[in-house]
N, C-alpha and C positions, 0 to 999 in steps of 0.2 A: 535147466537151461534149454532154451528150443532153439540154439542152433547143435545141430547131431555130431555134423564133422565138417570138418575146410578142407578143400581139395586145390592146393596149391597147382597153378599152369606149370611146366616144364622149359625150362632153361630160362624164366624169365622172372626177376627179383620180386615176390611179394604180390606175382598177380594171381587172383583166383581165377580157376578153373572151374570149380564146382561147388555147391555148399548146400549142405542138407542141413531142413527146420523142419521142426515137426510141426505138424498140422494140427490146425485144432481137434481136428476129427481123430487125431491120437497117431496117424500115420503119417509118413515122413516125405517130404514136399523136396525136389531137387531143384534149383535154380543153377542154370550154366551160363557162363558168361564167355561172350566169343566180341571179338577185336572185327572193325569193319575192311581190318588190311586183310584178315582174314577169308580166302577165297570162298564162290560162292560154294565150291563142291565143298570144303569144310561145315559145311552146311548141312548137306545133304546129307541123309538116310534120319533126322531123327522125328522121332514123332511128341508135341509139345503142345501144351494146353495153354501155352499164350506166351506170347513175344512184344518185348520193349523194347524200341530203339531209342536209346538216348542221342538226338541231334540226328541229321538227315543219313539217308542211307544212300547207297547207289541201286539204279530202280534193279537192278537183277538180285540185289543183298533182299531187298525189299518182297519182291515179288517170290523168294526163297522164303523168308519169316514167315510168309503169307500159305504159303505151300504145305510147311511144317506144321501148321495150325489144320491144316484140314485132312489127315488121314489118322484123327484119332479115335477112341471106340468113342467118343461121347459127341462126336461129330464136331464140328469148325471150332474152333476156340478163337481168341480174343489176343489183336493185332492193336498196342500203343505206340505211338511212336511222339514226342518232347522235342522240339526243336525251332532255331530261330531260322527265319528260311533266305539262308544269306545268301542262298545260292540259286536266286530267283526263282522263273517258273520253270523248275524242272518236273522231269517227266511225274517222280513222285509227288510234287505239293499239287500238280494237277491234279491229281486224283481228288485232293479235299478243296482246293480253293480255285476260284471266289466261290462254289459251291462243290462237294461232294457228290463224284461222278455217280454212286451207285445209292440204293436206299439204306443199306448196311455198314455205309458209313457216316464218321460226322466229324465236323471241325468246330475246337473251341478257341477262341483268339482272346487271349490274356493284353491288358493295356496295363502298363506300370503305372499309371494311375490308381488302379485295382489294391494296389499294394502301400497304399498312402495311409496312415494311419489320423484321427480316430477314424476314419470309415472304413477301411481294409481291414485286414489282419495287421497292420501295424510293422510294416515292413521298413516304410521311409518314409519323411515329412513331404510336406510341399518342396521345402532349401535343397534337400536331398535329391528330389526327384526332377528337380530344375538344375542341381549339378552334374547328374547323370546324363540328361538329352541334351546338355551345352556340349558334357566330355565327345560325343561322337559325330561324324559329320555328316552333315545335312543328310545325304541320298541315301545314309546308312538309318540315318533314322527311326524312320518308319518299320522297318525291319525289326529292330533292335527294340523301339519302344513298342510296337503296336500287332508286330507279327506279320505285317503286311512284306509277302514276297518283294527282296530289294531285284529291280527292275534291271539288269543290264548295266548300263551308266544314267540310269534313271526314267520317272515317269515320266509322260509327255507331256500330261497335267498333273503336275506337283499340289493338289487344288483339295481341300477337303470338300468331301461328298456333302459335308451341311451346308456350304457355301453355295450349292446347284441344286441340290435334290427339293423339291416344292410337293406339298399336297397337288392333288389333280381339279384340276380347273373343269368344273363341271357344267356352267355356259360361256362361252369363248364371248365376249362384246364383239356388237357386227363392227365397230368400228377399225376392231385389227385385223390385220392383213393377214394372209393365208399362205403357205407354201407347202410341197411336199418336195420330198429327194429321195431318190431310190439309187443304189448300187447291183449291181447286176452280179449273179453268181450260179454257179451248178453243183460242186462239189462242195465248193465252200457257199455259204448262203445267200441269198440275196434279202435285201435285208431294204425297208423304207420307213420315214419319217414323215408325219405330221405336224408340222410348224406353225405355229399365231405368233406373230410381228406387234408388241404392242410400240409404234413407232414414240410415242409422246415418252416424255420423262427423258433419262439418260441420253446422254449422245448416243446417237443409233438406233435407239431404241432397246427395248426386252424381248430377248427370242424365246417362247417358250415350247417345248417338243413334248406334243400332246399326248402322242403315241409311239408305238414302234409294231413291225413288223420282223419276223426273221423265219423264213425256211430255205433248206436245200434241197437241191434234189428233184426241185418241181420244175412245170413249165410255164410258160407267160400265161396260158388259158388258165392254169390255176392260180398260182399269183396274182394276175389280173380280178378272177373271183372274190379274192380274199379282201385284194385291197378295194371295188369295189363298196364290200359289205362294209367297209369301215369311213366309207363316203371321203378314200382319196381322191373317184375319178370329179369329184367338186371342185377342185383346186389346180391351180398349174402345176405340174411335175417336173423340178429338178433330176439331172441325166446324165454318169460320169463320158468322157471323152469316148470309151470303148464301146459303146451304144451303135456304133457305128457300123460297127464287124455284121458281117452279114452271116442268115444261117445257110450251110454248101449247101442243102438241099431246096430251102422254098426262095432261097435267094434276097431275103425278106431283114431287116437288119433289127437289131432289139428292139431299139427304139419304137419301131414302126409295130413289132408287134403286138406291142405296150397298146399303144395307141389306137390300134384294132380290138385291145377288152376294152376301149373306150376311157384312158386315161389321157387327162388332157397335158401330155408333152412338151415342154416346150419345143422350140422347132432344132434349138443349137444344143449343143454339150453347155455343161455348166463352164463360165468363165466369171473371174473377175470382171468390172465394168471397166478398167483398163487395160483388158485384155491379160489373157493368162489363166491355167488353172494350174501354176505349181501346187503339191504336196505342201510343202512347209509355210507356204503363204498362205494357205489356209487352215492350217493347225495354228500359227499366228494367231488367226481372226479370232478363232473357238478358241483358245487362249487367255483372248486378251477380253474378249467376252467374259468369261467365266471371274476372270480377276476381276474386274469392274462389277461385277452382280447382274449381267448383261445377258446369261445364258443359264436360262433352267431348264430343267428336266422335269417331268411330272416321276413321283417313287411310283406308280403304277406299270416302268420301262426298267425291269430289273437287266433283261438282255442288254440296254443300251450301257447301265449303271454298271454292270461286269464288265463289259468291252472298258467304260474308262479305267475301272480302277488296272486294270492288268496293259492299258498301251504303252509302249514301250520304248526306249531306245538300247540296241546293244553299240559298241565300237560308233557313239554317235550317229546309227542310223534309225529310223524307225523299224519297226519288227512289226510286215506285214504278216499279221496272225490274229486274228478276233477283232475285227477293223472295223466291220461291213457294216453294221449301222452308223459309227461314226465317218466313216468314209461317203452314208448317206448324206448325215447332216452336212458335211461340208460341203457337197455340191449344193444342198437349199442356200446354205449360206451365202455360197456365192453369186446364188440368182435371187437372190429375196427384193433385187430391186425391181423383178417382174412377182411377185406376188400379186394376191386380188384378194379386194374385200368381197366375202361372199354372203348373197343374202343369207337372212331364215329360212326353213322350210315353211312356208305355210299351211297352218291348214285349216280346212276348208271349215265353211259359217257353220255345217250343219258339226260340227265337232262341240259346238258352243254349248246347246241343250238335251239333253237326252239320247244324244248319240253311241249307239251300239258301237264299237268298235269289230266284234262279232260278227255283225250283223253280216250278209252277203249281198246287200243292195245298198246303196243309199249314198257308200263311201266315195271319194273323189279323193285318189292317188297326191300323194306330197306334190310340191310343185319345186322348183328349187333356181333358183337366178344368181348369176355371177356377175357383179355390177363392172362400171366399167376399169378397164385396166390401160397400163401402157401397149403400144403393139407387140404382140410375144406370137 
């Protein structure tokens, strides 16, 4: 028999403590099992070649498992942990989702679909697995069915990813309009959007977001650089209301300094065209976009495509945390009735036949025109 001995817990009916199985290697393997009510210092002093959490842990329980795996003579051992993440984006499912903070870790997300038989392992039918996601409700859902962190009192877009996410549009038609939108940040990131308006078809039109931008930490001179290289300053630039604040030293206000890398600004903060730039009037818009088939994304915008799936509300409010490209988009949104169609790049005759691109003479620089717009 390869279990050795049971080590029953003390004062408590029937729980195991400890339990040795021999190993294949002919020596004897100990498995301890400890209770998460269990403090963290109950923890502490042992040295262990790998730990399972069954269901989430508290990040100190966590970062203790984590602890025990690394002072052994075979160096780090191996940290699992099985759980449904009901208890939203806490400090531990950050670690793995939407991505895995470090390179030595990973995340696997199981869909009870997985488990439908014949193509599963044959767990549950189709009846079966449509009585299971009826039994729970809605905001629990996703959680339950999908592994997807349940959100506070829910996402802000309830919206599956295949309903927005699009291949990338690799020439934009000169006929749609153009926008960009930036959010301004330092600690947390500043973060911009590239927008084409295809106005025809749907009411409104189809917004599609070409691109994205996201770092912190930098200044307008390099932000400006970046975005630049990626021919925002082509296009008008949406601008949240705070653009306004000025720097104490050059005295010089965001906006303005945006607009000195040569970004073409518009003059106002983003509003509504009937005035207003509430928060929730414009998650409305992105909303109501998205449900109508009104609002895509290119999947080449993975930063923007984590921001959605993790926005949040707790006690009915939004949770300003990983916002900033979406907090871009909604100021485009709200100015996209100053958009501009913007021409081609031209270029030049002598590109037609035999032209060197190399070459160090001859060439004749892009040329680039923004046709005519409303006054902005």
């Amino acid at each position: 028999m390869d279990i050795v001995k049971v080590i029953l817990a003390r004062g408590i009916a029937d729980q195991l403590d400890k339990l040795m199985v021999r190993h294949r290697s002919g020596g004897v393997s100990q498995i301890q099992f400890k209770a998460f009510d269990q403090r963290r210092e109950r923890w502490q002093g042992e040295e262990v070649h790998g730990v399972w959490f069954d269901e989430e842990p508290a990040i100190e329980i966590y970062s203790e498992g984590l602890t025990r795996t690394n002072t052994t003579c075979y160096g780090p051992g191996i940290t699992m942990m099985t759980a449904t993440p009901l208890l939203g984006m806490t400090d531990v499912v950050g670690q793995f989702y939407p991505k895995p903070t470090t390179p030595d870790r990973a995340l696997i997300q199981m869909d009870l679909s997985e488990a439908r038989y014949p193509d599963g392992p044959g767990h549950f039918s189709d009846d079966a697995i449509a009585k299971i996601e009826a039994s729970y409700q809605p905001y629990e859902r996703e959680a339950r069915l999908k592994g997807i962190p349940l959100l506070g009192s829910g996402r802000v877009f309830p919206i599956s990813e295949a309903a927005i996410v699009e291949d990338p549009i690799e020439v934009v038609p000169q006929h749609w309009r153009r926008i960009g939108g930036i959010d301004f940040g330092w600690d947390h990131p500043t973060a911009a959007v590239d927008i084409a308006w295809d106005e025809g078809g749907a009411e409104g039109g189809i917004v599609h977001i070409l691109w994205e931008y996201k770092q912190a930490e930098q200044t307008p001179v390099v932000h400006g650089a970046a975005l630049r290289a990626r021919g925002l300053n082509r296009v008008p630039v949406a601008w949240p209301q705070d653009a306004y604040q000025k720097d104490k030293q050059s005295g010089v206000s965001t906006a303005d300094a945006y607009r000195r890398e040569g970004l073409k600004m518009l003059p106002e903060h983003a509003t509504f065209a009937a005035g207003g730039y509430g928060r929730e009037a414009g998650i409305t818009e992105m909303l109501t976009r998205m449900q109508t088939g009104r609002l895509k994304v290119s999947r080449l915008c993975p930063l923007w495509i984590d921001e959605f799936r993790t926005y949040h509300r707790k006690d009915g409010q939004v949770v300003k945390v990983k916002d900033d490209l979406l907090d871009a988009t909604r100021a485009a949104l709200m100015m996209l009735r100053f958009s501009a169609h913007i021409a081609p790049r031209r270029h030049p005759a002598s590109y037609a036949v035999g032209y060197d691109p190399l070459a160090q003479s001859g060439g004749v620089e892009y040329s680039e025109t923004v046709l005519p717009t409303p006054d902005w």
